[in-house]
VMD Tcl script that draws the C-alpha trace (Angstrom):
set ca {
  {-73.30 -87.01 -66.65}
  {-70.81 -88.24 -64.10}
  {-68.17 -88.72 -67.36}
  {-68.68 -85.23 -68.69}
  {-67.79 -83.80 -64.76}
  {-64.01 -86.00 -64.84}
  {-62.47 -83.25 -67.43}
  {-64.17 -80.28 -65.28}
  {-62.32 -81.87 -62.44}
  {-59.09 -82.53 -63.79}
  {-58.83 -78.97 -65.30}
  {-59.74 -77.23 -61.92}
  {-57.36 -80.10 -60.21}
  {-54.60 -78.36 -62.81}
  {-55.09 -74.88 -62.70}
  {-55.84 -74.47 -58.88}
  {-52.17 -75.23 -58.19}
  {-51.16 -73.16 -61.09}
  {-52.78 -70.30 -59.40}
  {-50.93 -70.80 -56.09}
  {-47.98 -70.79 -58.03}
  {-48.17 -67.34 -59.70}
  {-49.02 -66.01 -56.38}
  {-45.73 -67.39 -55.54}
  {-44.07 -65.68 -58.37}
  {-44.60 -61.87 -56.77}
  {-41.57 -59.99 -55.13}
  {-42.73 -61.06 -51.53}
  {-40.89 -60.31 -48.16}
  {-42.51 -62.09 -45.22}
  {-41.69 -61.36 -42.13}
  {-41.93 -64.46 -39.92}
  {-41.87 -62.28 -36.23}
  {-44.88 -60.53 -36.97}
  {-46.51 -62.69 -40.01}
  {-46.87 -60.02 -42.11}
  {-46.04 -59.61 -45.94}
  {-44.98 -56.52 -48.43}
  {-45.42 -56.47 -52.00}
  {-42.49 -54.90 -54.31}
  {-42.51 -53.94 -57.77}
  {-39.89 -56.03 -60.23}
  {-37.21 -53.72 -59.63}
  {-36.79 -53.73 -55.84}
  {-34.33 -56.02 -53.84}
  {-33.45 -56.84 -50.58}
  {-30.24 -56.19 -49.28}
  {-27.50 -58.75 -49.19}
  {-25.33 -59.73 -45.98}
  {-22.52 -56.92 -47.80}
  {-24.96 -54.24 -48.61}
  {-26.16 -54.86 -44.71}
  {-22.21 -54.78 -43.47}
  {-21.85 -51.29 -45.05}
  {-23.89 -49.42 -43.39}
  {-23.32 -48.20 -39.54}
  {-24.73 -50.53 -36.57}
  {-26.72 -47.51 -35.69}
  {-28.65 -47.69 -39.31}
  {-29.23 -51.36 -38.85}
  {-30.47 -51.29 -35.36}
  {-33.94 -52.36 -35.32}
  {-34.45 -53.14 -39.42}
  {-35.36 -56.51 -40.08}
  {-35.02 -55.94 -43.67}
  {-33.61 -53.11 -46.31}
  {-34.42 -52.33 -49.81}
  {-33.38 -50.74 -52.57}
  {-34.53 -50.05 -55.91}
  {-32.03 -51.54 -58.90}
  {-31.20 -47.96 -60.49}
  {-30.92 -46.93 -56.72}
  {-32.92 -43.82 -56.62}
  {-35.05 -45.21 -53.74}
  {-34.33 -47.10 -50.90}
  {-36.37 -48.82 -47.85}
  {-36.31 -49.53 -44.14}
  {-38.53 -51.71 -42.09}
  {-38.08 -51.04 -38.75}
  {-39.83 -52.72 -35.13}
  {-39.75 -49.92 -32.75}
  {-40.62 -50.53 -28.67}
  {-42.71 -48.33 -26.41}
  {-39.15 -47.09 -24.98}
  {-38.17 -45.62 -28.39}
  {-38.72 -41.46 -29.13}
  {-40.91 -42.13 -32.48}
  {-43.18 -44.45 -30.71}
  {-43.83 -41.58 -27.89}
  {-44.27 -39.41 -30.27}
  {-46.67 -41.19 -32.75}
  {-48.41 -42.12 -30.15}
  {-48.95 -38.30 -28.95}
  {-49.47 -37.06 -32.61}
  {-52.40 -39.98 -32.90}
  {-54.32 -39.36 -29.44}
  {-53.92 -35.59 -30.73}
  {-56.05 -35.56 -33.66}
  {-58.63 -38.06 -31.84}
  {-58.97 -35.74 -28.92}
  {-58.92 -32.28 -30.42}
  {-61.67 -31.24 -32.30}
  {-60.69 -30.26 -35.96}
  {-61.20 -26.68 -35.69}
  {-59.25 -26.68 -33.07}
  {-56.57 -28.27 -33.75}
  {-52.98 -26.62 -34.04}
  {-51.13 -29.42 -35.77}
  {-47.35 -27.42 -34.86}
  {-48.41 -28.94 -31.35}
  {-47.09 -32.66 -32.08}
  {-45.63 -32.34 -35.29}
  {-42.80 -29.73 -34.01}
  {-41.46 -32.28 -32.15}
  {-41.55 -35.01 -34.64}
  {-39.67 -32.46 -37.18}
  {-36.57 -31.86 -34.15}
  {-36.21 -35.56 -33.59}
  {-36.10 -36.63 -36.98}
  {-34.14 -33.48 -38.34}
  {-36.11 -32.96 -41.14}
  {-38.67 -30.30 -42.26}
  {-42.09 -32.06 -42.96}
  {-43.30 -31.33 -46.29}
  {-46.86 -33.04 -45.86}
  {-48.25 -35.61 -43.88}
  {-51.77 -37.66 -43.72}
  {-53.30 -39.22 -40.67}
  {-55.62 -42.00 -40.22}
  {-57.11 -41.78 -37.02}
  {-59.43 -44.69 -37.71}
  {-56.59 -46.84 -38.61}
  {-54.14 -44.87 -36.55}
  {-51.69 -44.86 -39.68}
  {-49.60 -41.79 -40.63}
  {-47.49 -40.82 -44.10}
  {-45.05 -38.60 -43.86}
  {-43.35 -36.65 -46.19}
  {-40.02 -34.96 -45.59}
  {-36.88 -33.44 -46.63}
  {-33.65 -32.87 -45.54}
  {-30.47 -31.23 -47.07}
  {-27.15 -33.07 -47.29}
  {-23.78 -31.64 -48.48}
  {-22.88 -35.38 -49.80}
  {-26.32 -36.36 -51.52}
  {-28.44 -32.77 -51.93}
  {-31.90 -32.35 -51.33}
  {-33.27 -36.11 -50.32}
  {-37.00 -36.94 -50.06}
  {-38.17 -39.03 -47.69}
  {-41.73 -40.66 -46.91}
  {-42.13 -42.34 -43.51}
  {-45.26 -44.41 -42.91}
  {-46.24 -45.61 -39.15}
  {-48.35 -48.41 -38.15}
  {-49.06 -49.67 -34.99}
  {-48.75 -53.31 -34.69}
  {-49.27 -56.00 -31.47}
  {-47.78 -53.81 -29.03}
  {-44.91 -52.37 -31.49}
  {-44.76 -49.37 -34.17}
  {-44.04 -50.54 -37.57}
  {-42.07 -48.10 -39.71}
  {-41.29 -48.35 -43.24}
  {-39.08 -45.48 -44.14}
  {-38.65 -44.49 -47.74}
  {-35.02 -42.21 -48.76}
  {-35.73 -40.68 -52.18}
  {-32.28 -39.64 -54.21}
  {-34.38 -38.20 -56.57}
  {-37.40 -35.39 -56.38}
  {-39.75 -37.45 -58.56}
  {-43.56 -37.70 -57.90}
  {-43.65 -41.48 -59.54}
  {-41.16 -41.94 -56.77}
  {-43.75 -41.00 -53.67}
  {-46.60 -42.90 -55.00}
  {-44.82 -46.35 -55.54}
  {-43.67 -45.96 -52.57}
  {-47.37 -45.69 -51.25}
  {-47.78 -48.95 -53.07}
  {-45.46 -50.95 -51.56}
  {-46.75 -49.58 -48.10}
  {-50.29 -50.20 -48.65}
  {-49.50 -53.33 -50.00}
  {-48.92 -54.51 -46.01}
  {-50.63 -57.63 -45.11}
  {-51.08 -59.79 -41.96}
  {-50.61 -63.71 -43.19}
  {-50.65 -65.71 -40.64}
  {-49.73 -68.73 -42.94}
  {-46.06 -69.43 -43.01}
  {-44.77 -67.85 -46.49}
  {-41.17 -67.96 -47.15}
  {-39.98 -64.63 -49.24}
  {-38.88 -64.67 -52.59}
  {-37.81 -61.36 -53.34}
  {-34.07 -61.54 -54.69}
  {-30.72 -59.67 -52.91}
  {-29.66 -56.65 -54.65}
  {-25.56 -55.74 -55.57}
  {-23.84 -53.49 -54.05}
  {-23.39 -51.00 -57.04}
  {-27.37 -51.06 -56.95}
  {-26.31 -48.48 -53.63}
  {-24.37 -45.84 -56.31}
  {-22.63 -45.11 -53.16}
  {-25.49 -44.25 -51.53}
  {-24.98 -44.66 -47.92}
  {-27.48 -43.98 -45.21}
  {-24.93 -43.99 -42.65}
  {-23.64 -41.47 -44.59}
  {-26.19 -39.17 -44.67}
  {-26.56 -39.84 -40.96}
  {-23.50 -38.32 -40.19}
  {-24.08 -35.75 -42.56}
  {-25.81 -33.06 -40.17}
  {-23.26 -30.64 -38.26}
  {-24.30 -29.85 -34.94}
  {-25.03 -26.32 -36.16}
  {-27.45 -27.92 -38.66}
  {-29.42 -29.29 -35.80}
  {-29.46 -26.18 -33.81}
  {-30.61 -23.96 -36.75}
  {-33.25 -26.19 -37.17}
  {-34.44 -26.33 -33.57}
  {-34.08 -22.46 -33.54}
  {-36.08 -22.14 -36.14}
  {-39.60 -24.17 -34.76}
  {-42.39 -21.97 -33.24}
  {-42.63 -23.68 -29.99}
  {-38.88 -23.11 -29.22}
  {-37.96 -19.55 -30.01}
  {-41.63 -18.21 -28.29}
  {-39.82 -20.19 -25.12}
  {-36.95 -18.03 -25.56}
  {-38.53 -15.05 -25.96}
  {-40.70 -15.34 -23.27}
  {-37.94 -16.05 -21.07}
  {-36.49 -12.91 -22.40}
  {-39.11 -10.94 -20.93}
  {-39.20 -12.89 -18.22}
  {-35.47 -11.71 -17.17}
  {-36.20 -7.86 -18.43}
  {-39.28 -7.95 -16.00}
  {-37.28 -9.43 -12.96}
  {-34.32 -6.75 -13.55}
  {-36.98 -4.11 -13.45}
  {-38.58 -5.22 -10.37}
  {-35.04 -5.70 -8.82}
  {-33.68 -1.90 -10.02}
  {-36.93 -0.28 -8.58}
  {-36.51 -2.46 -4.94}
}
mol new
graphics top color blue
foreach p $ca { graphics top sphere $p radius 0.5 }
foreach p [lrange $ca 0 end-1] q [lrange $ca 1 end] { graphics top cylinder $p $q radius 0.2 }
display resetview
């Protein structure tokens, strides 16, 4: 009996490690700050020290890590934000929100106005786990330089700190949005120390894609059109409008 259980042993002895190894094989980054890992399909790389250097200090502040698909129609952002920062507010405002309002009474302009000005984007769609306190995003902007750009912003709150993975589309494909719902439910908490394996990318995966440049894309008059144009802002105006009509009145008749 005790001979026929050897080859049993040996074989799970061999294959075990085998397993750990294939595990190893997937397109991991770990993060080593916050021990957590993402998951990214074949064709998605990290960027390397040069692709980092070209974009603006501004772009890099607060990203760990950047991504990019090879044929460069997607790219990624992880970034830690603090309490101090104007997303975290503001997530943290859209969140208690929707888990103090009552559904039917909820008038989602209230914290997603605000969201829309800061980022400088018009929100296509968005999804909120108030269990989880997650939120998805979906967005788009205009840019003279690129066109119409999709992007998908998913925010996580994590030991004290908002985690956002940011997704710019260069291309207005559905296959696009949902991979890039993969990769952010793919989000893990491992504690164990992993090293990553996923491999740098080239600069030419970019195509001259710059996010600093589509930072600096928006004219001033791009912003204020698209303040202007949110609810909350122009009823302000208008009521301050009659506000001033009203207080000429009164002064004429004294």
């Amino acid at each position: 009996m005790f001979k026929r259980l050897i080859p049993t042993i040996l074989l799970m002895a061999f294959l075990f490690p085998q397993q750990h190894i294939f595990a190893e094989d997937n397109n991991i980054y770990y993060n080593k700050d916050f021990q957590y890992t993402i998951t990214f399909p074949d064709d998605w790389y990290i960027f390397s020290s040069e692709m980092e250097q070209s974009l603006s200090p501004e772009v890099r502040k607060n990203s760990p890590a950047m991504f990019t698909k090879e044929d460069g129609s997607s790219q990624m952002y992880i970034r830690h934000l603090t309490s101090d920062d104007k997303k975290y507010t503001l997530y943290k405002k859209l969140i208690d929100y929707v888990q103090k309002t009552p559904t039917d009474k909820q008038k989602m302009h209230k914290p997603l106005d605000p969201i829309e000005i800061e980022l400088g984007r018009t929100i296509k769609s968005y999804s909120i786990d108030e269990l989880n306190e997650t939120v998805q995003l979906q967005l788009i902007q205009t840019s003279s330089v690129f066109g119409e750009i999709h992007t998908t912003i998913f925010w996580k709150e994590f030991k004290g700190t908002l985690i956002e993975l940011e997704f710019y589309h260069f291309e207005n494909d559905e296959t696009l949005f949902k991979e890039a719902a993969q990769i952010n439910n793919s989000f893990t908490i491992s504690p164990s120390a992993l090293n990553s394996n996923i491999k740098e990318g080239k600069m030419d995966f970019l195509n001259n894609k710059s996010l600093s440049n589509i930072s600096n894309d928006d004219t001033v008059l791009t912003h204020i059109l698209n303040v202007a144009s949110k609810p909350v802002v122009w009823a302000s105006a208008l009521g301050a409008i009659v506000l001033l009509i009203i207080c000429r009145i009164i002064y004429k008749l004294i």
